[in-house]
N, C-alpha and C positions, 0 to 999 in steps of 0.2 A: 414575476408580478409587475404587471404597470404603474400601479396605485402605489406611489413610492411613502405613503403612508401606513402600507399595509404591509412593510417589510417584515420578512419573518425575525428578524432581528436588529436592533438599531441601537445603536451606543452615539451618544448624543455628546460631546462634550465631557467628558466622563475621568472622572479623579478617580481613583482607586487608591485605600492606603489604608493607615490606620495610626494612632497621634501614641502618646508616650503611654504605658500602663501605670497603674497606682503606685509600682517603686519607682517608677522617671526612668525606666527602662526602654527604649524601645522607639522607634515610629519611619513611619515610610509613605510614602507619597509618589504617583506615578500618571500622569497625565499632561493634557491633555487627549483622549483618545476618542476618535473617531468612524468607526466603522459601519457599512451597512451590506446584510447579509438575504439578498434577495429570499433562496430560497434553498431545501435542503442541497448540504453538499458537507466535503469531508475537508475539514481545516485543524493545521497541524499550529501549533504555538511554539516556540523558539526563543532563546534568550539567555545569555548568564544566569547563571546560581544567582538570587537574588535580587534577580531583575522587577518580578512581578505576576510573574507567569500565574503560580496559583494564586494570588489576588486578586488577578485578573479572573481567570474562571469561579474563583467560588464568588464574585461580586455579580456575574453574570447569573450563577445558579440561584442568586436569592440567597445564601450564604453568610453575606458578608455585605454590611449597604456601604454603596461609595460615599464619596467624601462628598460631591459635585456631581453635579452633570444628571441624565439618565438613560436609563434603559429600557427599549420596550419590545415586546413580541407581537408581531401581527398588526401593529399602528395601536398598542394598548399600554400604557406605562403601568412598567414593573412596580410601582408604588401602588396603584391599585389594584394588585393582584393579590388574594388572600394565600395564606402560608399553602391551603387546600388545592386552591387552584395553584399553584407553582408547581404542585407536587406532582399534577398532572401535565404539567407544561414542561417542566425540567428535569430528570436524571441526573445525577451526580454519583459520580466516581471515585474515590480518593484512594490514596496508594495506601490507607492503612487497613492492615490482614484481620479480618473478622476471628474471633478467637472464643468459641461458645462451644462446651462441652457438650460432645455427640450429634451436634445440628448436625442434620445430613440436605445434600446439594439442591436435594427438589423441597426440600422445608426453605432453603436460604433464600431460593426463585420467588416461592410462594409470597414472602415478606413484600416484592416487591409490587404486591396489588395492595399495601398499606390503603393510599388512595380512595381505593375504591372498596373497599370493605365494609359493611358496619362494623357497630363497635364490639361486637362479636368478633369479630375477622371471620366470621364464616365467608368460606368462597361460593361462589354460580358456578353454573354449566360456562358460566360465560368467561368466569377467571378463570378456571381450570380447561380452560380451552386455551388460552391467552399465554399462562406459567408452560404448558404443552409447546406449545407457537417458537415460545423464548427459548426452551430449552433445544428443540429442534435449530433452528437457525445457527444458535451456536453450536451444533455436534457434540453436544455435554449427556447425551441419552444414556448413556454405556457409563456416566458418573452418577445418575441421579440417585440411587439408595445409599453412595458410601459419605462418610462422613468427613467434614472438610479437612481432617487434622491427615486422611489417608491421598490428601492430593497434593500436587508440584506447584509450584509457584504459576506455571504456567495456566491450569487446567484452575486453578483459585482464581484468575485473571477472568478466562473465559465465563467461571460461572456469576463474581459479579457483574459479568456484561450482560450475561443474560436474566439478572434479577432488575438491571435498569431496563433491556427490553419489554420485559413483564410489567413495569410499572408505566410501559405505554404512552409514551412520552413522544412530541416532536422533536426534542430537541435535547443530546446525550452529551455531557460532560464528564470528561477523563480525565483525572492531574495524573501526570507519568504513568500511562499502562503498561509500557516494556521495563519498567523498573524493575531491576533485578531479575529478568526472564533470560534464559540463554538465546541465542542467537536466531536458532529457526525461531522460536516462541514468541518472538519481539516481531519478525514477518509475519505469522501463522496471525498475531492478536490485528495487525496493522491489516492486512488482508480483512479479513475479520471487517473491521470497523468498515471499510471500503464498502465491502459488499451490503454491509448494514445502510448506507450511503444509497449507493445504488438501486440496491432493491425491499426495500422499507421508507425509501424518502424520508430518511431521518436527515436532523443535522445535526454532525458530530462535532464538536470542538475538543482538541486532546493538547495535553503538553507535552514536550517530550527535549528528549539530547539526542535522538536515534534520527539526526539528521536525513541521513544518506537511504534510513530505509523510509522515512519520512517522505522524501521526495517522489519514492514511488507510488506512494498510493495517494498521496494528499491533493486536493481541486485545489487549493491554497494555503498561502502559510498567512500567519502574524509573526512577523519579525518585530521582536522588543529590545530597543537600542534606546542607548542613553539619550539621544537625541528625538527619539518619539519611537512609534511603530507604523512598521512599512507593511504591506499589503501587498498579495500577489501572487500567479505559480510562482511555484519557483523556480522554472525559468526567466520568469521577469527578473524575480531578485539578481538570478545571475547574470543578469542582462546588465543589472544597475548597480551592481557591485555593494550589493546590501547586504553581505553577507560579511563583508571586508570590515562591517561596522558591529560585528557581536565582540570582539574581546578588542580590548584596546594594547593590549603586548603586539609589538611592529618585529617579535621575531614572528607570530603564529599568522600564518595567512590561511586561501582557501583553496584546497588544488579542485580546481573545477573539473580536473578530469577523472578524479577519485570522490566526489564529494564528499570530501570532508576535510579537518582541518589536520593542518601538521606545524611544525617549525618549521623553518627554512632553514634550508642548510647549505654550507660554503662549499661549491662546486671547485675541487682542485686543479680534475682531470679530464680528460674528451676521450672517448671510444665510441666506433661505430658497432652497430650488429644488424648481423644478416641473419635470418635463419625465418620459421615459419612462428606464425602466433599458435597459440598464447606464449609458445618457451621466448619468443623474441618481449615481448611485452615486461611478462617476470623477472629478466636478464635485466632488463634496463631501470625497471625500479628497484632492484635489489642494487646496482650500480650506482644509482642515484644515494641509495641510503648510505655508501660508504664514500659519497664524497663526488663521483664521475658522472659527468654528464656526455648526454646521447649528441651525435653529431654526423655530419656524411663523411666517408671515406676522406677526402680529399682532405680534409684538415685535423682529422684526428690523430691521437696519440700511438695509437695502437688499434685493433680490430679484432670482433667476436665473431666466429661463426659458428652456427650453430645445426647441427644434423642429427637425424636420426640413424643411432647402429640399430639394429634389432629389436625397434621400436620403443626405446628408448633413446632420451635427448643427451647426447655429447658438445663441450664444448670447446672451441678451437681458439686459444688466445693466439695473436700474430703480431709482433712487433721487435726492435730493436735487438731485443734480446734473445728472440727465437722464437718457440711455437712448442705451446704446453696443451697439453688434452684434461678436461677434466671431466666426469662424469655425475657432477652435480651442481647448484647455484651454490650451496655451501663452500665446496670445495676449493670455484671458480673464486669467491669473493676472498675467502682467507687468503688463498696466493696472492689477491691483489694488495692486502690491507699490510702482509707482510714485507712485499715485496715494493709496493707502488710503485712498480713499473714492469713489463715482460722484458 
């Protein structure tokens, strides 16, 4: 968009929080934020437990009103938007598990043309085209007659995505979708949102801790640090070391070449290794995690080399004390941890 008043998104000066409840319990405050979001694209939210992350999205979804500041869609403040219209302007996500005796998947989709209903909730050719649209895109077809309490944490993820699809929205809010999902499922939903991105020209905003799968599908993060929120791929972040600024413990840093975080740990020993990837790569971080760091021949402790017998990976330790063969990283690491030294 030119019209930098016509942003599909704009966070103005913006406090997010909320003050003590009736027992004097309670309150939080996070600002000020700035951001503006031309047009659709797939951005990931980041941040400490507690930082603000969902206050942050449910203030955006109309949720929850800021403290200060505002927010508007399309060059239109969110203060003038009726509850009616938001409902077609924003989706909302939240991590907690719908729990309605016998609802089955294609009744849960259908909820999500609320909006546009009368007060019948009778649907059109035209919702039931739409609830069809949703459930297609997410691959939930081969779900739709069974009942939610018969699905995985995973395939429950999917079809609230696809009841916000239905409700037809430009712009999708997710607080944690890979929460609690196994590993492929957390890619499989991240994928997912992408593509919704892509090819829906939606705009997705999600929160998440699945950093490193995070990076691969997101146009951009919001990083939220004590010190404000940084903007950017995250390549940028890693450019500018914004990620050094999510936990303030000076043992946990960021291994850029695994992204994500670890401790750091006190390097004792030096070996080199030779052999072909991946088995050279695996050697030296499993190496790493027991204390020894990677170096060139010439000034190391000792030396790995690594071959294949019978296609299978063997490996060759070489130093002071002789020359051990072992037949797995396990194996390899116990004789060092035992021995710390060949």
């Amino acid at each position: 968009m030119n019209d930098p008043d016509k942003l599909m998104l704009k966070l103005a000066d913006l406090h997010i929080g909320y003050g003590r409840s009736s027992s004097g319990n309670g309150s939080f405050a996070y600002g000020p934020v700035n951001l503006e979001v031309p047009g659709p694209e797939m951005i990931g939210t980041i941040g400490r437990n507690g930082i603000g992350k969902s206050t942050l999205l449910r203030t955006i979804a109309g949720l929850q009103a800021p403290q200060t500041g505002g927010i508007s869609f399309g060059g239109v403040d969110s203060k003038k938007i009726s509850k009616s219209g938001m409902a077609r302007l924003v989706s909302y996500v939240s991590t907690e598990s719908i729990h309605i005796q016998n609802l089955r998947v294609g009744e849960l989709v259908a909820m999500g043309r609320f909006p546009y209903t009368n007060w019948l909730g009778r649907l059109t050719k035209t919702d039931t085209y739409i609830i069809q649209e949703a459930i297609e895109h997410t691959g939930i077809r081969n779900l739709r007659n069974k009942a939610l309490h018969e699905l995985s944490d995973g395939e429950k993820q999917k079809v609230m995505i696809s009841r916000a699809l239905a409700q037809d929205t430009p712009v999708i809010i997710l607080d944690e979708p890979t929460a609690f999902l196994d590993l492929p499922a957390r890619h499989e939903i991240l994928r997912l949102l992408g593509n919704l991105t892509r090819n829906n020209n939606k705009l997705i905003i999600f929160s998440t801790h699945d950093l490193a799968i995070a990076m691969d599908e997101v146009d951009k993060l919001w990083l939220m640090t004590d010190d404000g929120l940084m903007e950017g791929a995250p390549e940028d972040l890693l450019i500018n070391h914004g990620f050094r600024k999510l936990f303030k413990n000076p043992e946990l840093e960021f291994d850029t070449k695994n992204l994500a975080f670890r401790f750091s740990r006190l390097l004792t020993g030096s070996i080199s290794i030779s052999g072909d990837d991946p088995y050279r790569i695996y050697t030296g971080k499993a190496l790493e995690r027991i204390g020894f760091r990677t170096v060139s021949p010439d000034i190391a402790d000792f030396h790995i080399d690594i071959a294949l017998r019978d296609n299978s990976p063997q490996w060759k330790v070489s130093g002071s004390g002789g020359e051990f063969m072992f037949d797995s990283i396990y194996l390899l690491t116990s004789h060092l941890v035992k021995n710390n030294s060949v």
